[in-house]
C-alpha positions in Angstrom: -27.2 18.7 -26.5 -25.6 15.7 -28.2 -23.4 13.1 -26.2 -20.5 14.3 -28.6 -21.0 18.2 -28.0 -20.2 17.1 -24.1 -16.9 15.8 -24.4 -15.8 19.4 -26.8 -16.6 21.5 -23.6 -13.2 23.3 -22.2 -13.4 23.5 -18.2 -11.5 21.4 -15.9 -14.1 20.7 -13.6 -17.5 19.8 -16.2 -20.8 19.8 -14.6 -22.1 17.3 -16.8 -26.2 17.6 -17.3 -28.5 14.8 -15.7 -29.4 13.5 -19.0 -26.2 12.2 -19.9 -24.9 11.2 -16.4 -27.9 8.8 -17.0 -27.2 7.8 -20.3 -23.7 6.9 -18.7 -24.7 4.9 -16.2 -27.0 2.9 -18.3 -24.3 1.8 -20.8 -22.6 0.7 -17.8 -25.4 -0.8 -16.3 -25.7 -2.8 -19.8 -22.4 -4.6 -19.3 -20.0 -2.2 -21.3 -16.5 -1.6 -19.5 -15.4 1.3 -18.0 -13.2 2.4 -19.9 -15.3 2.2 -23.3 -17.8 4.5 -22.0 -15.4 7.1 -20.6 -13.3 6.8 -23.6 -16.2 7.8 -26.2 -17.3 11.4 -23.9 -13.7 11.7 -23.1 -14.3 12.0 -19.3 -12.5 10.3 -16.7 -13.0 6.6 -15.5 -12.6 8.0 -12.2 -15.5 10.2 -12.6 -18.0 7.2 -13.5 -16.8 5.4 -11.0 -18.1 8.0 -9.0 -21.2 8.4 -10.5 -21.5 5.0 -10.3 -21.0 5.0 -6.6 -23.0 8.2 -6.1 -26.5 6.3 -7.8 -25.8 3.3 -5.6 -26.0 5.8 -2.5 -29.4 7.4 -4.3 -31.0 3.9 -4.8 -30.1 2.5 -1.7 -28.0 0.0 -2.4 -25.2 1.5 -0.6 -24.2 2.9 2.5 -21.9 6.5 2.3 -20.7 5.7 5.6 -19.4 2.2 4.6 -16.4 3.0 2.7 -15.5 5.5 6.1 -16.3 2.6 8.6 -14.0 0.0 6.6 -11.1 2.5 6.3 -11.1 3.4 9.7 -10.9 -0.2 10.3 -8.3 -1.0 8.0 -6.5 2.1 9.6 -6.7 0.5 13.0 -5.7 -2.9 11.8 -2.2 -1.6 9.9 -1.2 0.4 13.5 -1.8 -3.2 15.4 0.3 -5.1 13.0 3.0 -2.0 13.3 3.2 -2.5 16.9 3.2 -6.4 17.0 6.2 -6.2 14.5 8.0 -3.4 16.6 7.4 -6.4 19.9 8.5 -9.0 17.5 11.5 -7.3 16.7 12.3 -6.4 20.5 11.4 -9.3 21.5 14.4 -11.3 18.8 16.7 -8.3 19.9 16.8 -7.0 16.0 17.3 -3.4 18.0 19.8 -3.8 19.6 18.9 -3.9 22.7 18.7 -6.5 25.4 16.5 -9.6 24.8 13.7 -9.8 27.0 14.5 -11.7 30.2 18.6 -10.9 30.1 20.2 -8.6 32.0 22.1 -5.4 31.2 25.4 -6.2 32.4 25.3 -9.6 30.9 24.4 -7.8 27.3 27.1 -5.2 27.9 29.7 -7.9 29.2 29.1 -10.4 25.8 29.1 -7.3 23.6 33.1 -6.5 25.3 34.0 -9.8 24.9 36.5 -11.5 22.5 35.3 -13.3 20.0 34.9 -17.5 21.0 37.0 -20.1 19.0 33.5 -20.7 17.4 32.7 -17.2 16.1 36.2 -17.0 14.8 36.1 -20.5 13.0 32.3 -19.5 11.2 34.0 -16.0 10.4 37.0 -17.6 8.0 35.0 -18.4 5.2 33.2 -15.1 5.0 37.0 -13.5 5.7 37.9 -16.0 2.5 35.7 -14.9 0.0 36.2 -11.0 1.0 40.1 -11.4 0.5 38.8 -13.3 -3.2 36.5 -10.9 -4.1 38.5 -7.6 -3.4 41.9 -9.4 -5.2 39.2 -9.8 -8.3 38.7 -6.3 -8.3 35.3 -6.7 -6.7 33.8 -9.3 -10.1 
């Protein structure tokens, strides 16, 4: 069977022969990209990659359980940093609720409470440029 014949078969799922598997992964192993060698066959980069991987395994030079040990870890290490942002933002009362170290009342009693002579004079410029914008129909 020639290399071209291969790449003329029909099925989804190919179950390429030994031989050119082989031939493959020598033309890889020679320095050509990728993507030239899947692009001559017609099979997917994915698939080399693969194989690639797979012959690695056979000759030793890789562990299968390596890529399952660093995911696991990576898996671990994206839930910590979840939960050390969810403290962060507790802790700089981004939800809403009650810093850390302040009461309940004294939350609920500043939340009631009139705005302060400062909060009203850092408000007017905000209260400026809303009036501008909206009388420039919003441009």
């Amino acid at each position: 069977m020639r290399f071209d014949d291969i790449s003329r078969r029909s099925s989804s799922a190919q179950a390429y022969p030994p031989g050119f598997r082989r031939h493959s992964l020598d033309l890889l192993e020679s320095g050509r990209p990728v993507r030239d060698v899947a692009s001559s066959p017609g099979i997917a980069e994915s698939c080399l990659h693969h194989w690639k991987r797979r012959d690695l395994i056979d000759w030793g030079l890789a562990s299968p359980a390596l890529a399952a040990i660093k995911s696991a870890a990576l898996a671990q290490a994206r839930a910590r940093i979840t939960e050390l942002e969810n403290e962060i933002k507790t802790l700089h009362g981004q939800t809403g609720v009650p810093r850390a170290g302040g009461s309940r009342s004294g939350y609920y009693d500043s939340s009631r409470r009139d705005p302060s002579a400062r909060a009203i004079r850092q408000g007017w410029p905000t209260d400026q440029i809303a009036a501008v914008h909206q009388a420039s129909r919003q441009t």
